[in-house]
C-alpha positions, 0 to 999 in steps of 0.5 A: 500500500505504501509502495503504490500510494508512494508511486502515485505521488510521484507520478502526480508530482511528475504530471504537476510540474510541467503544468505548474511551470508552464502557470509560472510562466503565464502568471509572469507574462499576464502582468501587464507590462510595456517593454521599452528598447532604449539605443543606449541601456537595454531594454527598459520594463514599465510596470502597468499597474503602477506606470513605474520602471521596475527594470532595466533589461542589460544587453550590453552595447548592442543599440537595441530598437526594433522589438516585438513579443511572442504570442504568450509574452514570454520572448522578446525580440529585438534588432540590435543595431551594434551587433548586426543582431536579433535577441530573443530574451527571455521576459521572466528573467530579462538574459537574452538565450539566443542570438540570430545574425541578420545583417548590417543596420537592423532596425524594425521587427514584426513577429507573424506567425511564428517568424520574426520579419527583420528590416536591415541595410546591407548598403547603409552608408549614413543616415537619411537627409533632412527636410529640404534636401536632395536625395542622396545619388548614391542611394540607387547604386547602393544595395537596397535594404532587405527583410530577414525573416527568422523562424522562431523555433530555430531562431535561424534565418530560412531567407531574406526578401530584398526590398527597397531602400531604407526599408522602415514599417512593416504591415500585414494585411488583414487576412495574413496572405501579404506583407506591405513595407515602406521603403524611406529611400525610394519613397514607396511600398513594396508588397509581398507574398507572406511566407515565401516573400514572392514580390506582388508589387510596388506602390510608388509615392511622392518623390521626397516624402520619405514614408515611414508608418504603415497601419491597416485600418480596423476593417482592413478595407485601408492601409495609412502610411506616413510620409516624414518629409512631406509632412502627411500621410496618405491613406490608400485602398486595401485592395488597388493600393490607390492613394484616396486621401492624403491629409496635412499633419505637422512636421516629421510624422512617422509612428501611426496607429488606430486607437483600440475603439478605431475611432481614432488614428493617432500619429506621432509627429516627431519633428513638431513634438506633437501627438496628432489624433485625427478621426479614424473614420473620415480622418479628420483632425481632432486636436494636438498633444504637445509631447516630448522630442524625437517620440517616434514610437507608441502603444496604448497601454492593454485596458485602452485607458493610457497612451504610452510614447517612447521619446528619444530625446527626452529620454523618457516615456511620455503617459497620456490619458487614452481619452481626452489624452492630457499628459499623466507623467514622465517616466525617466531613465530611458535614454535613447528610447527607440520603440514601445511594446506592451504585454498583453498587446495593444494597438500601437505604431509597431503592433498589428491590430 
């Protein structure tokens, strides 16, 4: 009797542990967390619940920027910039556990169905120039930028989609079947097959504009992209991919994104320090936020009920009420913020919806 009552709590304890450890990890991750890559300290961890930095992830000199989160919120990935890299760090411990080599100068990542989608720049040679200024003549003879994608149970890069110049924004469509891309350098949007990466077609913009953001609208029927030096965006058809409207907005727009409700678009004006809030339906403007500088990138917080903005030059993220979007505070200690993401996700510049 012993013997068998012995041999049942093992198997019992054999059968729990997984189950207890697998609750641990979703215990860590539902904690609504927003996770803050800064170009100079690691990645930054911002309590929810209490809108304070708790901790500051170390991966050393590595220039992180782009990130995205796994399904569960249990791996983060982030292009490093110093080290040509994508590190997938573990969110309960905060130690990167593996690395994939992407190439010179990643820079924005999108996880889609258990791949990771990697901009990089094998022809960078400088940055882009500022408004008022020619395009740089070497940008054509140089090697145009490519899309990595990484299979996240190898962490392994099975190809890479060559694209256009500077590539930035990364969408997808709604029913999952393509992948849009805006290409600063050559001032269009290049769309591809999801999974093999097979070119479908090119959307050429306004010479000069330099598009950055893309987003899908709520009901999938329209695609907004941002154009930094032309100082708009412009929306364009779902299916023809056909400009139907291009708004004016203040200087430098780049980060977009469709509030939770889609009743709103908001659009991250860096140049201008203004958060814009147009109406989602006729894109109409509704008003402007003063904010800090260089705030490129944004997310609402899980509940809808705050607007989180990375702000590069002020070292900060700026907390804004999701509703009538009045400045709630500063948290500090984020040098260099590049880009926001938060567990469970959100609308925001770099998610999809």
């Amino acid at each position: 009797m012993h013997v068998r009552f012995k041999a049942a709590r093992i198997a019992c304890a054999s059968v729990m542990a997984p189950s207890l450890a697998v609750a641990a990890s979703l215990a860590h991750a539902a904690a609504p967390t927003a996770y803050v890559t800064t170009e100079s300290a690691g990645v930054g961890v911002i309590d929810l619940d209490n809108l304070s930095l708790t901790k500051t992830y170390d991966v050393g000199k590595d220039g992180p920027r782009g990130l995205s989160l796994n399904k569960d919120g249990t791996r983060l990935y982030v292009a490093n910039k110093a080290t040509s890299d994508l590190s997938e760090i573990d969110t309960s411990t905060g130690k990167v556990v593996r690395r994939a080599k992407i190439g010179k100068n990643p820079e924005f990542v999108r996880v889609f169905g258990g791949y990771a989608y990697v901009t990089y720049e094998p022809g960078e040679s400088g940055g882009p120039p500022k408004p008022g200024e020619p395009e740089k003549d070497d940008d054509a003879n140089s090697p145009p930028a490519e899309i990595a994608i990484v299979d996240l149970k190898t962490m392994k890069v099975t190809h890479s989609v060559k694209s256009g110049h500077e590539t930035e924004g990364v969408e997808f469509s709604p029913d999952g079947k393509l992948m849009l891309v805006t290409n600063e350098g050559d001032d269009t949007v290049s769309v591809y097959r999801v999974g093999t990466g097979k070119p479908v077609r090119t959307v050429n913009l306004p010479k000069g504009s330099r598009p950055r953001g893309i987003k899908a609208s709520p009901d999938g029927k329209q695609y907004v992209v941002t154009l930094e030096n032309a100082n708009k965006f412009v929306v364009l058809d779902g299916g023809s991919l056909k400009t139907i409207k291009t708004v004016d907005t203040k200087t430098g727009p780049y980060g977009v994104s469709f509030d939770p409700s889609g009743k709103r678009l908001l659009v991250a004006a860096s140049r201008d320090k203004t958060l814009q809030v147009f109406d989602g339906a006729t894109y109409e403007h509704v008003r402007d936020v003063p904010v800090g500088q260089r705030c490129w990138h944004f997310s609402f917080t899980p509940d809808g009920s705050k607007v989180l903005l990375a702000c590069g030059r002020s070292n900060a993220v700026y907390v804004l009420d999701g509703t009538d979007y009045k400045e709630i505070k500063q948290i500090g200690d984020l040098p260099l913020a590049w880009g926001i993401v938060t567990y469970p996700p959100s609308a925001g510049s770099i998610v999809g919806r």
